[in-house]
C-alpha positions as CSV (number, residue, x, y, z in Angstrom):
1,X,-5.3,34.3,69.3
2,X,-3.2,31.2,70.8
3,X,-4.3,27.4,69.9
4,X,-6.1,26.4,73.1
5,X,-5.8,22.2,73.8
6,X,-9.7,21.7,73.6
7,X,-11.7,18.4,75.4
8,X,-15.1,18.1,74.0
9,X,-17.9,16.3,75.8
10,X,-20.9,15.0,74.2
11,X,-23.3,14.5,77.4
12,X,-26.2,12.8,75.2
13,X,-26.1,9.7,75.2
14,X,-27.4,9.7,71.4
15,X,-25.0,11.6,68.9
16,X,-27.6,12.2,66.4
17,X,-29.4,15.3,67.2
18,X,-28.8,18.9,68.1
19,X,-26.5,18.3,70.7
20,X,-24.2,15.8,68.7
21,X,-24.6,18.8,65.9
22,X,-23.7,21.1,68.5
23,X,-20.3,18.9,69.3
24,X,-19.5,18.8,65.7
25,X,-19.6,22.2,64.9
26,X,-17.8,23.1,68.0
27,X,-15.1,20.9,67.1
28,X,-15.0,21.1,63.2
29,X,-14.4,25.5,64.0
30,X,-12.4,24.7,67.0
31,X,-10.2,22.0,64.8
32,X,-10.3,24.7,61.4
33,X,-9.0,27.3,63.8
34,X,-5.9,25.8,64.7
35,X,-7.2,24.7,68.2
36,X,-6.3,21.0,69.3
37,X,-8.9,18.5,70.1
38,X,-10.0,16.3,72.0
39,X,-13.4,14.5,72.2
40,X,-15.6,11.8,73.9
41,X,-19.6,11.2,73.5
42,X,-21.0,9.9,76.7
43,X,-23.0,7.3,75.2
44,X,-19.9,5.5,73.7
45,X,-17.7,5.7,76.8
46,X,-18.1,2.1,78.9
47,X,-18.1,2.3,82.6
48,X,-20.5,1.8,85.3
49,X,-22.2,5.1,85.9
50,X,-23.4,4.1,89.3
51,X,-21.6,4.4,92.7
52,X,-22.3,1.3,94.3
53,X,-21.0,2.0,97.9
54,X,-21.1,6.1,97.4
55,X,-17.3,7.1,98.3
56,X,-17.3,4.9,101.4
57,X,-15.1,2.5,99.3
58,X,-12.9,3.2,96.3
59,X,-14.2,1.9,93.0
60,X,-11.6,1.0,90.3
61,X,-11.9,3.9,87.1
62,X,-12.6,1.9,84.2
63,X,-10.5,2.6,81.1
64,X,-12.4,5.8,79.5
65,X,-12.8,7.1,82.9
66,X,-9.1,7.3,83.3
67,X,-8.9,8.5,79.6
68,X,-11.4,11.4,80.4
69,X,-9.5,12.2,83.5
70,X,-6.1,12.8,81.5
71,X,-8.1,14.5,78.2
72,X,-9.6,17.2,81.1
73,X,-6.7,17.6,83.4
74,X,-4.5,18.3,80.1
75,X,-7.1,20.0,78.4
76,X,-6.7,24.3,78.9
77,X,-11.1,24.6,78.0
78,X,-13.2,22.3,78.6
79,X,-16.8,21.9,76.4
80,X,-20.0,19.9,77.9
81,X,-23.0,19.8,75.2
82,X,-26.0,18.2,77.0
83,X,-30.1,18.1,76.8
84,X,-32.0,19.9,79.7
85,X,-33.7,16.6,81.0
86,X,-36.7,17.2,84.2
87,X,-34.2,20.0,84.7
88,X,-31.4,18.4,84.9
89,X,-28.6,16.6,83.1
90,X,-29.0,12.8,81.8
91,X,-28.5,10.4,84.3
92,X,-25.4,9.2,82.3
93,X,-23.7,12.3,82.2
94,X,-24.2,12.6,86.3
95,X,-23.1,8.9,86.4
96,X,-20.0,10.1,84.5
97,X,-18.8,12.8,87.0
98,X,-19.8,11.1,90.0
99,X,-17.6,8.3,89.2
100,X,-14.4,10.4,87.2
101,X,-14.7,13.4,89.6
102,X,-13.0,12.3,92.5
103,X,-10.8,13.6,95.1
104,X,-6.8,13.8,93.7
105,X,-8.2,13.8,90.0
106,X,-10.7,17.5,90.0
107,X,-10.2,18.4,93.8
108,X,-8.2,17.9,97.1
109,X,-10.0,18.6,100.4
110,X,-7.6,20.3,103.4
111,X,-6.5,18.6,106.0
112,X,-5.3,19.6,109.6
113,X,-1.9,18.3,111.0
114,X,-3.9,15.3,112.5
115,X,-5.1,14.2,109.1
116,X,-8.9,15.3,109.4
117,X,-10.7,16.6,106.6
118,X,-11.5,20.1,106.8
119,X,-14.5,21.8,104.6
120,X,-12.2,23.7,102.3
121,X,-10.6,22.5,99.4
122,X,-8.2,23.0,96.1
123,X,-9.5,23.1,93.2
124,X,-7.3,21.7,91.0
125,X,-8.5,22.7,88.0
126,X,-7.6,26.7,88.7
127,X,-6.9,28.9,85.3
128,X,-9.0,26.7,83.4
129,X,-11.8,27.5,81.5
130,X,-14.7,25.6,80.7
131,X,-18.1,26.2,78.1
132,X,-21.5,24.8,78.9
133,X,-23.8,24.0,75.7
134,X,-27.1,23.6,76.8
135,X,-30.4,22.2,74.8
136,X,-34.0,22.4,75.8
137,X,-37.0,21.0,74.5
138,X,-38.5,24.0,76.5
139,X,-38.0,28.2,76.2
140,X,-34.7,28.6,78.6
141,X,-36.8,31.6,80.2
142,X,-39.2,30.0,81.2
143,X,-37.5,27.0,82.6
144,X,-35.2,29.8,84.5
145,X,-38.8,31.0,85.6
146,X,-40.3,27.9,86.8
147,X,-37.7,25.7,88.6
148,X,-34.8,28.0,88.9
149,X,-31.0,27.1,87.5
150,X,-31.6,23.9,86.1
151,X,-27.6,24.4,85.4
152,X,-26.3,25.0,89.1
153,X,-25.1,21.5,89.3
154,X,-22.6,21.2,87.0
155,X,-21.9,24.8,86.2
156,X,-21.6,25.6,90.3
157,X,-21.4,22.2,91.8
158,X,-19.2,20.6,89.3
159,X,-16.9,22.8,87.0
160,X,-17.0,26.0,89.6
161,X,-15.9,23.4,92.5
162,X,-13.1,22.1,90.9
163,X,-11.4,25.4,89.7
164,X,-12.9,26.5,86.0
165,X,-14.4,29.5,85.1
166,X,-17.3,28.6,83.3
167,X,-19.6,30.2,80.7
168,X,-23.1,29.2,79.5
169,X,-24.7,29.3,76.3
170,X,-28.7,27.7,76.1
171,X,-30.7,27.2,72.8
172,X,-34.3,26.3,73.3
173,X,-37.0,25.2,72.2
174,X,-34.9,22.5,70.3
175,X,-37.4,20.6,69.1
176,X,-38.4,20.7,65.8
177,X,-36.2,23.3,65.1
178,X,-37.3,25.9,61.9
179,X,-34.0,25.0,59.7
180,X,-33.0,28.7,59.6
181,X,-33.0,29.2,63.2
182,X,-30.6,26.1,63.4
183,X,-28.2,26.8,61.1
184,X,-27.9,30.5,63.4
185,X,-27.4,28.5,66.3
186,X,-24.6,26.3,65.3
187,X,-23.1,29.6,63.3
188,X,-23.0,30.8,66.6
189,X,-21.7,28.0,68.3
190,X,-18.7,27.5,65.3
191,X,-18.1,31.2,66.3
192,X,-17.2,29.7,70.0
193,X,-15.4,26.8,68.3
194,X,-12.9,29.2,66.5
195,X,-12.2,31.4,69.7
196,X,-11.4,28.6,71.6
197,X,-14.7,30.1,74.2
């Protein structure tokens, strides 16, 4: 198996439960398995998460957004770990990807010969690939029953966009998790670290 360059994202704002578990074991296998990486926990990252004038007007990238920009765009697999929140992602982690995930940095729209934009698009992050580690307080089948793909947005409308191939993996209920059935989740997730999936 080839070393992959690895970018790990922590999309909890708070490292200290099962998704900050989740990141380290990814990493700690991923690291033990010859694989270098990278990582960055959304809740120690400082920038504005909100887009004041939407894109109507270019808003400078603070310092870890630029960072993140560079660990993804030189990364070859990318890693989100994030809590299912009212079916959704933390408002931080969308913050984060609204602001870093701009035009010229994840995707280039078309244009004609006159300089309008068209609706198609490069996505410049082709022949990447990219892992989704999802945690619910809730059974994932029944929040796939009830509201649908809580993950469309970032696996589809985010990753997908901008060129990766992406793969899912969602451990629920989280909460108060029996110790045995934890330590086979993050054996399973260290068995994605090593391969580098």
């Amino acid at each position: 198996m080839a070393a992959k360059k690895i970018m790990v994202l922590l999309g909890h704002p708070d490292k200290s439960g099962f998704c900050g578990e989740m990141a380290d074991a990814y990493e700690s296998a991923a690291r033990a398995a010859g694989h270098t990486v990278e990582r960055m926990n959304v809740g120690e990252m400082q920038f504005d998460p909100i887009l004041h004038r939407g894109y109507r007007e270019q808003q400078d990238l603070e310092p870890d957004l630029v960072r993140f920009q560079q660990l993804v765009t030189s990364s070859d697999h990318f890693v989100v770990v994030y809590p299912v929140w009212w079916v959704g992602m933390p408002a931080l982690l969308k913050g984060l990807f609204d602001r870093a995930w701009l035009p010229g940095s994840a995707f280039r729209y078309i244009k004609t010969k006159t300089g309008k934009r068209t609706i198609f698009w490069h996505r410049l992050f082709s022949g990447k690939t990219a892992r989704i580690l999802m945690a619910s307080g809730t059974h994932p089948l029944l929040v796939r029953f009830l509201p649908g793909n809580v993950n469309a947005q970032l696996k589809w409308g985010i990753l997908w966009f901008a060129g990766f191939s992406v793969r899912t993996k969602w451990f629920g209920p989280s909460e108060n998790i029996p110790e045995a059935r934890k330590a086979r989740w993050l054996a399973q997730v260290r068995e994605l670290g090593r391969n580098g999936a």
